[in-house]
mmCIF entry with sequence, helices, sheets and N, C-alpha, C, O atoms, coordinates in Angstrom:
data_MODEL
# 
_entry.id   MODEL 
# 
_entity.id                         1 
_entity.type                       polymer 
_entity.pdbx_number_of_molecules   1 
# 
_entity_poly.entity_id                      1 
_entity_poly.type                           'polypeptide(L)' 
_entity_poly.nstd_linkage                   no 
_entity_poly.nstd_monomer                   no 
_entity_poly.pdbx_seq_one_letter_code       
;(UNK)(UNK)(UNK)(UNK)(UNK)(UNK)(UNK)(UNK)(UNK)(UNK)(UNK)(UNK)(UNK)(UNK)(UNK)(UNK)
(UNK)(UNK)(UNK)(UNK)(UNK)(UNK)(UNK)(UNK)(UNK)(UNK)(UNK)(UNK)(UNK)(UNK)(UNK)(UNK)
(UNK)(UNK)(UNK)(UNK)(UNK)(UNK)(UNK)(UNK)(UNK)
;
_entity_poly.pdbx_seq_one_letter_code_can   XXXXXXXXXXXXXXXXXXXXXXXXXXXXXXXXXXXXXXXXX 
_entity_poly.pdbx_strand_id                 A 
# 
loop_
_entity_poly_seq.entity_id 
_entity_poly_seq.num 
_entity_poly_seq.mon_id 
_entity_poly_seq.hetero 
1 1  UNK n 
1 2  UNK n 
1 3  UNK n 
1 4  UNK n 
1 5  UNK n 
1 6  UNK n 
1 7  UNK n 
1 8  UNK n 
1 9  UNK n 
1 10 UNK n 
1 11 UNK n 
1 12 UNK n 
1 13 UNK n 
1 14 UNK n 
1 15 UNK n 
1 16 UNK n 
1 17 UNK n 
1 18 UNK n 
1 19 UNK n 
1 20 UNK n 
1 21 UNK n 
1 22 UNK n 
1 23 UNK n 
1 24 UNK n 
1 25 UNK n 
1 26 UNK n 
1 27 UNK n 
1 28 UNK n 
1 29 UNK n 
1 30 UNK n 
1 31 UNK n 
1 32 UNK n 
1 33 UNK n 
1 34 UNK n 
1 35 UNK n 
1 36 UNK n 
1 37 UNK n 
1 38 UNK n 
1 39 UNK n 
1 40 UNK n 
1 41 UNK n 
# 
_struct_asym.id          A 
_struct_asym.entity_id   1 
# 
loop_
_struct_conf.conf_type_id 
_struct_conf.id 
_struct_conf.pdbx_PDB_helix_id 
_struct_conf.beg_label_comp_id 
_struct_conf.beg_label_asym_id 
_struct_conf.beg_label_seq_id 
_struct_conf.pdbx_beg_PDB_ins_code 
_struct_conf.end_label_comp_id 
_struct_conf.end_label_asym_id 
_struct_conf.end_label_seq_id 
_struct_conf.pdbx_end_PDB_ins_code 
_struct_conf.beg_auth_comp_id 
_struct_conf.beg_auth_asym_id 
_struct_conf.beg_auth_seq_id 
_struct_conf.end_auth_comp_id 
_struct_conf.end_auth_asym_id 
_struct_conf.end_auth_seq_id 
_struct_conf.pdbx_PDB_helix_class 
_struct_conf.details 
_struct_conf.pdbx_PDB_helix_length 
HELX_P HELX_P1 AA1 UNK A 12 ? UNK A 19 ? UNK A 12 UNK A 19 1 ? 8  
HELX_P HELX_P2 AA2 UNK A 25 ? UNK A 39 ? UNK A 25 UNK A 39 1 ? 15 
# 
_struct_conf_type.id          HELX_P 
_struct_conf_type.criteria    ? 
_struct_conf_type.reference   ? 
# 
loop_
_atom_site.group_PDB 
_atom_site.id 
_atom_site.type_symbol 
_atom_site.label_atom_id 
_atom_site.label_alt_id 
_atom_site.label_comp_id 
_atom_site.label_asym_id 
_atom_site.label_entity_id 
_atom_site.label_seq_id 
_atom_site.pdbx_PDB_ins_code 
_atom_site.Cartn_x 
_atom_site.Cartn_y 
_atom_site.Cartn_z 
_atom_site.occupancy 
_atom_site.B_iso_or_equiv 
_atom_site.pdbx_formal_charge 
_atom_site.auth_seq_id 
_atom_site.auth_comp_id 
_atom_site.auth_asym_id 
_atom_site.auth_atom_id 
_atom_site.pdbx_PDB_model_num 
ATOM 1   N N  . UNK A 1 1  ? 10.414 5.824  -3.651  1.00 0.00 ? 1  UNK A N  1 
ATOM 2   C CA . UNK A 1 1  ? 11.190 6.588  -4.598  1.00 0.00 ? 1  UNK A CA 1 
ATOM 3   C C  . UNK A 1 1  ? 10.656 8.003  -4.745  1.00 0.00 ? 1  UNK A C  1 
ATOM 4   O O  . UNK A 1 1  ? 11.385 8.984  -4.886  1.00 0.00 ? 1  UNK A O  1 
ATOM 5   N N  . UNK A 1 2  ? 9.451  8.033  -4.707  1.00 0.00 ? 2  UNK A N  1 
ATOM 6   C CA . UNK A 1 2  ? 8.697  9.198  -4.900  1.00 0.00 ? 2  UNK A CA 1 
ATOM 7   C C  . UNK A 1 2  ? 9.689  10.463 -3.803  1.00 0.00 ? 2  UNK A C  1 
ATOM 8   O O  . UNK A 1 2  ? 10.249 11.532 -4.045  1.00 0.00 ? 2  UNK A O  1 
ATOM 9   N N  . UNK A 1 3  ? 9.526  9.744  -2.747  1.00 0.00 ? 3  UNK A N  1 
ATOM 10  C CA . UNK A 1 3  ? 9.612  10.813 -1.539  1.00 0.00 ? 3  UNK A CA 1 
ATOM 11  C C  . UNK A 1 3  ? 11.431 11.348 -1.499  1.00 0.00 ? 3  UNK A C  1 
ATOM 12  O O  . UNK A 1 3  ? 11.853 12.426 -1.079  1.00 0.00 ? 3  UNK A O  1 
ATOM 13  N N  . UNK A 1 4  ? 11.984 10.562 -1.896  1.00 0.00 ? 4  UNK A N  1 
ATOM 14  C CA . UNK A 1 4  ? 13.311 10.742 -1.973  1.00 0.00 ? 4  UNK A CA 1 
ATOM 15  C C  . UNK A 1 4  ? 13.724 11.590 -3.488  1.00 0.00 ? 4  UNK A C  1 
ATOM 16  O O  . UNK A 1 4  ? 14.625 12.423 -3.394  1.00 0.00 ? 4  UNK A O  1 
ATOM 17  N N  . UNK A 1 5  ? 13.390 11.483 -4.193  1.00 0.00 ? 5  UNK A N  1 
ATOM 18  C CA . UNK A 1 5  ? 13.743 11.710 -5.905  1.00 0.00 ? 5  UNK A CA 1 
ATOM 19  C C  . UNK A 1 5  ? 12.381 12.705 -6.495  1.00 0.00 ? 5  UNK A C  1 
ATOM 20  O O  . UNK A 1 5  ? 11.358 12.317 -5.930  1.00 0.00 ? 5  UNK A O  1 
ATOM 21  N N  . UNK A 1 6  ? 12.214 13.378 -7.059  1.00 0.00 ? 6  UNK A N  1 
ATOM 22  C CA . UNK A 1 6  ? 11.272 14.469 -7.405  1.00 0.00 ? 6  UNK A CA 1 
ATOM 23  C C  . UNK A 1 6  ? 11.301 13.629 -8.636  1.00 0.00 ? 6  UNK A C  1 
ATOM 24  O O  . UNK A 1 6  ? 12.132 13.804 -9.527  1.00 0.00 ? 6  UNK A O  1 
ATOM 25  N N  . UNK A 1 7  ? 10.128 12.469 -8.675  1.00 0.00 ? 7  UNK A N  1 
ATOM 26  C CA . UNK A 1 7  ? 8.961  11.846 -9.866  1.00 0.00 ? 7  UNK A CA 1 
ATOM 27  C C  . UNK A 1 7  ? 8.069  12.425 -9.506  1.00 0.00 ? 7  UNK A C  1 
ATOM 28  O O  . UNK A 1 7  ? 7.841  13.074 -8.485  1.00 0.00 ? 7  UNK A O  1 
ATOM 29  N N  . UNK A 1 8  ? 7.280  12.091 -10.756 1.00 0.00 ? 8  UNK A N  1 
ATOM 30  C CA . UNK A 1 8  ? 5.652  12.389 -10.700 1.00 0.00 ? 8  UNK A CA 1 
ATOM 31  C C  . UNK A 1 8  ? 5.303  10.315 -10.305 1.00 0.00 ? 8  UNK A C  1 
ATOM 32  O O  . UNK A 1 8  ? 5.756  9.170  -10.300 1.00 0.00 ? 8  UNK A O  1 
ATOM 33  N N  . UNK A 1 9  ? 3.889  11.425 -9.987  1.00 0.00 ? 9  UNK A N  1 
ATOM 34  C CA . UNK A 1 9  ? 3.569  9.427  -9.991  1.00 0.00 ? 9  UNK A CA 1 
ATOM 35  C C  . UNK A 1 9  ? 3.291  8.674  -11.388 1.00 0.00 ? 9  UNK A C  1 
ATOM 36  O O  . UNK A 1 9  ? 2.923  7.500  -11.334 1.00 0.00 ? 9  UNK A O  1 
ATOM 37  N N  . UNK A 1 10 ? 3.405  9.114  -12.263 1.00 0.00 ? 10 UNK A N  1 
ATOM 38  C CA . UNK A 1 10 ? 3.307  8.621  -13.755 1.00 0.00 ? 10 UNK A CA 1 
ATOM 39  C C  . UNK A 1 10 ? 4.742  8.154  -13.980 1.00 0.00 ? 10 UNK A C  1 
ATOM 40  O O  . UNK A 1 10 ? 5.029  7.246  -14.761 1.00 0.00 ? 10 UNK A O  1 
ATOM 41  N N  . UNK A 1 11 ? 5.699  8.888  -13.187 1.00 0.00 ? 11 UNK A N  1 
ATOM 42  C CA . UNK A 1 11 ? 7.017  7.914  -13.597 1.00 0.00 ? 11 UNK A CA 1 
ATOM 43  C C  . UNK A 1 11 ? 7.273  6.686  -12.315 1.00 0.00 ? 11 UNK A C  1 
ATOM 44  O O  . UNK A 1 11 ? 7.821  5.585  -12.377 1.00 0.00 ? 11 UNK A O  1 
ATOM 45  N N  . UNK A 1 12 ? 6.681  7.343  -11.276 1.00 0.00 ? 12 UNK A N  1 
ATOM 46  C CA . UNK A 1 12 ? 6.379  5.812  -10.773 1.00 0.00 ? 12 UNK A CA 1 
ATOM 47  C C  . UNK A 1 12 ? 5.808  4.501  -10.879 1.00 0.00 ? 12 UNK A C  1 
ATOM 48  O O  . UNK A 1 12 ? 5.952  3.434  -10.283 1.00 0.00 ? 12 UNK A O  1 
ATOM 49  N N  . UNK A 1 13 ? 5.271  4.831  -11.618 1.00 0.00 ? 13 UNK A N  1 
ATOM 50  C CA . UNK A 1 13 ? 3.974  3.556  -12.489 1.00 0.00 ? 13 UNK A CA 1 
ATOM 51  C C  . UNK A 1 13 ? 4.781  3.387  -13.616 1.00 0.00 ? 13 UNK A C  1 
ATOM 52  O O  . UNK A 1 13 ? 4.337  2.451  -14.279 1.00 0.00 ? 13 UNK A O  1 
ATOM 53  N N  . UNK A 1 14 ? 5.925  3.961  -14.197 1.00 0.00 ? 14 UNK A N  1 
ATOM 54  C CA . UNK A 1 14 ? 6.585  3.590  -15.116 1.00 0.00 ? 14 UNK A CA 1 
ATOM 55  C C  . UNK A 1 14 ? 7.431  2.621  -14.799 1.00 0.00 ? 14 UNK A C  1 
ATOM 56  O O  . UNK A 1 14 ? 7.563  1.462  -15.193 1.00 0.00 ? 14 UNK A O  1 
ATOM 57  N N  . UNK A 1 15 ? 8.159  3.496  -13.773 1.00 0.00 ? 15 UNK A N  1 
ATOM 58  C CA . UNK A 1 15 ? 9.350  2.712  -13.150 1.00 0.00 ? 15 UNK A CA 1 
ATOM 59  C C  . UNK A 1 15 ? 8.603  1.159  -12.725 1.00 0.00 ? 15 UNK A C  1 
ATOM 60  O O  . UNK A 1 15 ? 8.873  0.150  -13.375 1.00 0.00 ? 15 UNK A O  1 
ATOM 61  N N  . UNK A 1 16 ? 7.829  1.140  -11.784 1.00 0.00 ? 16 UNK A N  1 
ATOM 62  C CA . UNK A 1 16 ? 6.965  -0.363 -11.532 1.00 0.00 ? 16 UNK A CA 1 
ATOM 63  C C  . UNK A 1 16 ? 6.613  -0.859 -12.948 1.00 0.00 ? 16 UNK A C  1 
ATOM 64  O O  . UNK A 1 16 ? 7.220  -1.916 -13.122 1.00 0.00 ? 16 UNK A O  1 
ATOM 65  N N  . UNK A 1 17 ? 6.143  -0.649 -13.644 1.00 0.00 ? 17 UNK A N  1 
ATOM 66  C CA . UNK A 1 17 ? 5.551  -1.264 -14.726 1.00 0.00 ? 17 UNK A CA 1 
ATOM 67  C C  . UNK A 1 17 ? 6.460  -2.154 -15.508 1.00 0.00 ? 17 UNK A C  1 
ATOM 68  O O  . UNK A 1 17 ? 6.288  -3.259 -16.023 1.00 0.00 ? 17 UNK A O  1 
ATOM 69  N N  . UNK A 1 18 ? 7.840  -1.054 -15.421 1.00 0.00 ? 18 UNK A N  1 
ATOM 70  C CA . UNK A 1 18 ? 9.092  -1.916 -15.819 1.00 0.00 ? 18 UNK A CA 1 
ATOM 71  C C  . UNK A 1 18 ? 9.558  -3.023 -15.348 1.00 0.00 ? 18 UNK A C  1 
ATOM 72  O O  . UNK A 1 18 ? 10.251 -3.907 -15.852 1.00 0.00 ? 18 UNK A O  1 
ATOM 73  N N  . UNK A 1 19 ? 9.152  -2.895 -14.440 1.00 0.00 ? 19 UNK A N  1 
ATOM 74  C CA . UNK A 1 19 ? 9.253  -4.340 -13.422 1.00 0.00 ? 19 UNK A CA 1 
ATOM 75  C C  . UNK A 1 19 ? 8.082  -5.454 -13.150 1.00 0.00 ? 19 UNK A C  1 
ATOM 76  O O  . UNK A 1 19 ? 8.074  -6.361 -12.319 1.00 0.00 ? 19 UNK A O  1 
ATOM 77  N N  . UNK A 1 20 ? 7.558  -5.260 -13.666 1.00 0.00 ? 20 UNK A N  1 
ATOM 78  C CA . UNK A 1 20 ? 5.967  -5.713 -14.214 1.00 0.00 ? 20 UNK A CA 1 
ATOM 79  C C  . UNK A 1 20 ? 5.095  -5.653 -13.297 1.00 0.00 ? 20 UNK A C  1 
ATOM 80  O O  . UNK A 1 20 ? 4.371  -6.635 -13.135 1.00 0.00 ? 20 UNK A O  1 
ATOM 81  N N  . UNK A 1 21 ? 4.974  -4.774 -12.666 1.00 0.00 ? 21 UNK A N  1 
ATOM 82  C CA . UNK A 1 21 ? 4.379  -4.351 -11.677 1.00 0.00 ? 21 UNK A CA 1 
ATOM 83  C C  . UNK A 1 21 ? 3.312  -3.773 -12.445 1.00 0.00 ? 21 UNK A C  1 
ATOM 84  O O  . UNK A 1 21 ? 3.836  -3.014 -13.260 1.00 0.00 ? 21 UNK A O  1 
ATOM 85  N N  . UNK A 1 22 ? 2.098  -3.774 -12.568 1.00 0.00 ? 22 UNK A N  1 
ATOM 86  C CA . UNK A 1 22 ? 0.644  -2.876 -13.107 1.00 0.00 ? 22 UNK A CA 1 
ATOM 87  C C  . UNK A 1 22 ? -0.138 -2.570 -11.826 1.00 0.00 ? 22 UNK A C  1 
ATOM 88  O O  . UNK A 1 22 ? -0.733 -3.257 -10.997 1.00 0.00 ? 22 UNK A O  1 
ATOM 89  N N  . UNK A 1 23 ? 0.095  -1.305 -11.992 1.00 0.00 ? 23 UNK A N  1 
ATOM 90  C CA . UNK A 1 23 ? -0.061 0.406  -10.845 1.00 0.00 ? 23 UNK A CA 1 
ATOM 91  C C  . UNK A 1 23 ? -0.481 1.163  -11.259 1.00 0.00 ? 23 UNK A C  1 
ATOM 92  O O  . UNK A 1 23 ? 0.170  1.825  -12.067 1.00 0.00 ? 23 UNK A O  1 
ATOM 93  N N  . UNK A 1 24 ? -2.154 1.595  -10.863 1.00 0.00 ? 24 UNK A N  1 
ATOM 94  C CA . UNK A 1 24 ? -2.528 2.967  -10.845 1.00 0.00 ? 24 UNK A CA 1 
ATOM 95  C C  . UNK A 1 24 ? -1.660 3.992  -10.696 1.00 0.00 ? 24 UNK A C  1 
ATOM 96  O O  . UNK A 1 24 ? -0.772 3.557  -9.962  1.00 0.00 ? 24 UNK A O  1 
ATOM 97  N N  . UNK A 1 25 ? -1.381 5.316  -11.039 1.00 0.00 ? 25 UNK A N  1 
ATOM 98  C CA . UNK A 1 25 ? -1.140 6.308  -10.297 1.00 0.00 ? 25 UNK A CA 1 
ATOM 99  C C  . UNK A 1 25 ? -1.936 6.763  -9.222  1.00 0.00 ? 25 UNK A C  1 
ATOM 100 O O  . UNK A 1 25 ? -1.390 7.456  -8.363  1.00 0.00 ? 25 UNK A O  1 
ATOM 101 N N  . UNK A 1 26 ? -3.420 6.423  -9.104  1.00 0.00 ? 26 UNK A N  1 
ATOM 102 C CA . UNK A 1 26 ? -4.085 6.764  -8.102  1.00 0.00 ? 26 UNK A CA 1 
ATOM 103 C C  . UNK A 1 26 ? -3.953 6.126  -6.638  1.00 0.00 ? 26 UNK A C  1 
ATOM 104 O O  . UNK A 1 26 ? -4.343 6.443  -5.514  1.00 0.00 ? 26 UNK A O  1 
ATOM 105 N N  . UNK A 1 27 ? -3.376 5.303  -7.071  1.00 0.00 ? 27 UNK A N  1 
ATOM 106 C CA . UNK A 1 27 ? -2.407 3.585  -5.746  1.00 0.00 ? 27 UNK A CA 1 
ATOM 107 C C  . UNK A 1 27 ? -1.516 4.469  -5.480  1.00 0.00 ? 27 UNK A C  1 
ATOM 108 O O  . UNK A 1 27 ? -1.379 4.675  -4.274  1.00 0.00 ? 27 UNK A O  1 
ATOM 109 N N  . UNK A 1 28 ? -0.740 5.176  -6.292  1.00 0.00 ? 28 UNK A N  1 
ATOM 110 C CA . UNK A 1 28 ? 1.011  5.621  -5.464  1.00 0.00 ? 28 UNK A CA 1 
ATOM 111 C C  . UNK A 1 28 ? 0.560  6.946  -4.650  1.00 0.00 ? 28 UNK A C  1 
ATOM 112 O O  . UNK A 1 28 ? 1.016  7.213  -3.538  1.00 0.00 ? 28 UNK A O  1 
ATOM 113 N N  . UNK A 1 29 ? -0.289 7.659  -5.259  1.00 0.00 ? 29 UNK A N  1 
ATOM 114 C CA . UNK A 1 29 ? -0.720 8.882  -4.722  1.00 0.00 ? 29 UNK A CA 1 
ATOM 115 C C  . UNK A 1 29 ? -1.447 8.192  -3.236  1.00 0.00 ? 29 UNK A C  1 
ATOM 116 O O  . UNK A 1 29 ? -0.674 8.395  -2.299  1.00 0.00 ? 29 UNK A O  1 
ATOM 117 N N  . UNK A 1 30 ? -2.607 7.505  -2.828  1.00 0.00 ? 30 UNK A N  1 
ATOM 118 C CA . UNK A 1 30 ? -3.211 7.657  -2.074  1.00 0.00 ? 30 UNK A CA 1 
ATOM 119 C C  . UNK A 1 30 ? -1.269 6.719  -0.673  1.00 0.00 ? 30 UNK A C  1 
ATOM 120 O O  . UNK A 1 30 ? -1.069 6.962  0.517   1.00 0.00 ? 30 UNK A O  1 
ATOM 121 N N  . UNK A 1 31 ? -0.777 6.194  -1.210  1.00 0.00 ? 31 UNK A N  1 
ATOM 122 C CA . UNK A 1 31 ? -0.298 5.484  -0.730  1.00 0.00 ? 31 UNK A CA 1 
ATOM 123 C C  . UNK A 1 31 ? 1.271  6.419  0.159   1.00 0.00 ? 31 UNK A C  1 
ATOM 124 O O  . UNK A 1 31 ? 1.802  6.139  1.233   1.00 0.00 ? 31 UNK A O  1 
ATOM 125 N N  . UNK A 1 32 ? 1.678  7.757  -1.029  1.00 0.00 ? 32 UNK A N  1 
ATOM 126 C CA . UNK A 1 32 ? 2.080  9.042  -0.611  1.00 0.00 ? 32 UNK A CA 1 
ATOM 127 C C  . UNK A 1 32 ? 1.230  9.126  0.665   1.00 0.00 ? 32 UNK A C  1 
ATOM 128 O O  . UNK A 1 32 ? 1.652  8.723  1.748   1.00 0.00 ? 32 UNK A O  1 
ATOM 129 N N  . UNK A 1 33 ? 0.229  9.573  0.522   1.00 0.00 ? 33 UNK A N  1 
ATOM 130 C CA . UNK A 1 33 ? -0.567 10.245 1.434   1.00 0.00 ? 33 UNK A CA 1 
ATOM 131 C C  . UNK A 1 33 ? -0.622 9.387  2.757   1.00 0.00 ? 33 UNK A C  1 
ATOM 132 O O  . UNK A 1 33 ? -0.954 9.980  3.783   1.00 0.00 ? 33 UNK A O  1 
ATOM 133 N N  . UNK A 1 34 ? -0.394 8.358  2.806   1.00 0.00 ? 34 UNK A N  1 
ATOM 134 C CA . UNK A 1 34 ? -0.499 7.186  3.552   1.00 0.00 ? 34 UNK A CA 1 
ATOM 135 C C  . UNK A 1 34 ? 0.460  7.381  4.571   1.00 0.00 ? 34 UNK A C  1 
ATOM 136 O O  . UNK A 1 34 ? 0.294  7.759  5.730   1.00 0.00 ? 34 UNK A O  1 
ATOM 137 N N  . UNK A 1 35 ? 2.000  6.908  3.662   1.00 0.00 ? 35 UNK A N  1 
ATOM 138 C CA . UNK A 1 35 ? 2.765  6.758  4.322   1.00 0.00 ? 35 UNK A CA 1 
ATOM 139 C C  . UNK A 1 35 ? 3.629  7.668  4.368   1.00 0.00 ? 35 UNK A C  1 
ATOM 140 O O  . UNK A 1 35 ? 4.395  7.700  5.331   1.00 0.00 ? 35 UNK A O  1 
ATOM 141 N N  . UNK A 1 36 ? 3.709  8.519  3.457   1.00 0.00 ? 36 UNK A N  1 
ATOM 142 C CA . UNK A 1 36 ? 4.481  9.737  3.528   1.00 0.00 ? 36 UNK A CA 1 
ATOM 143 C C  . UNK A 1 36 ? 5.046  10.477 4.376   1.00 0.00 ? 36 UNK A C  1 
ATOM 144 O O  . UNK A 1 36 ? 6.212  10.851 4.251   1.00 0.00 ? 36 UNK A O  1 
ATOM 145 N N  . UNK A 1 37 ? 4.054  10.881 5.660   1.00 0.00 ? 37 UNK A N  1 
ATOM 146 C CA . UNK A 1 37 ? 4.488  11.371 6.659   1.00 0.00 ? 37 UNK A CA 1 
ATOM 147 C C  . UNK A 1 37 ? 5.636  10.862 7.152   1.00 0.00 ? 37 UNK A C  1 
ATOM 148 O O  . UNK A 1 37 ? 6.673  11.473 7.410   1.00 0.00 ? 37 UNK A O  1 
ATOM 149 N N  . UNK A 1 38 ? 5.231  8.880  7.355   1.00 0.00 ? 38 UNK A N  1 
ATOM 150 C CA . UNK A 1 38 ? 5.936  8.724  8.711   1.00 0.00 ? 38 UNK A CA 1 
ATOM 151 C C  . UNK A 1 38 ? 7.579  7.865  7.614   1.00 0.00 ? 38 UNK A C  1 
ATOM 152 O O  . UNK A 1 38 ? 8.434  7.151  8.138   1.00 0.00 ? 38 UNK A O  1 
ATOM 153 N N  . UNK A 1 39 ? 7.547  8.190  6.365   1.00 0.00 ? 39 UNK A N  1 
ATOM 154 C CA . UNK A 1 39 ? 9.057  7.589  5.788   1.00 0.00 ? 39 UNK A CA 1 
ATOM 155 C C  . UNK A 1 39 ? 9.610  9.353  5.940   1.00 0.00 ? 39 UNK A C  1 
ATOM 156 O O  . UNK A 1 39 ? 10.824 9.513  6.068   1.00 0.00 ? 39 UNK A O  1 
ATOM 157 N N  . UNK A 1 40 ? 8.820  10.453 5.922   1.00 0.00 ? 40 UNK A N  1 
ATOM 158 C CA . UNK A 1 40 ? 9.496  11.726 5.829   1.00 0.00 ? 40 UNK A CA 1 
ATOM 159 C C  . UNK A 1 40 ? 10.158 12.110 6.954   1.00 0.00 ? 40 UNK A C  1 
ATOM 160 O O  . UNK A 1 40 ? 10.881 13.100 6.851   1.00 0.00 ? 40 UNK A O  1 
ATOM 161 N N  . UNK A 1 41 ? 10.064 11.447 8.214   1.00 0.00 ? 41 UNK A N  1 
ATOM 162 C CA . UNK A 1 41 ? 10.792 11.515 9.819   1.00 0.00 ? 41 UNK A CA 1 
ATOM 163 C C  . UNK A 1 41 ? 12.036 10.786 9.848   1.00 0.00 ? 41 UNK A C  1 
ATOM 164 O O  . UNK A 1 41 ? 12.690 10.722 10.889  1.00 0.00 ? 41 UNK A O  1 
# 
């Protein structure tokens, strides 16, 4: 969602949380960095 939609990662951990998902923001960030590149091709 991040990469498609302009969140911060604090509303990503929202959005998951809502779903009962319990998520660092420091998880979505390193995980940006991760995969980011290759969902941005």
């Amino acid at each position: 969602m991040y990469l498609r939609y302009p969140l911060s990662y604090v509303d990503v951990v929202d959005l998951l949380a809502e779903r009962g998902l319990e998520i660092d923001r420091s998880t979505i960030y390193r995980w940006a960095q991760t995969f980011g590149p290759e969902l941005a091709c």
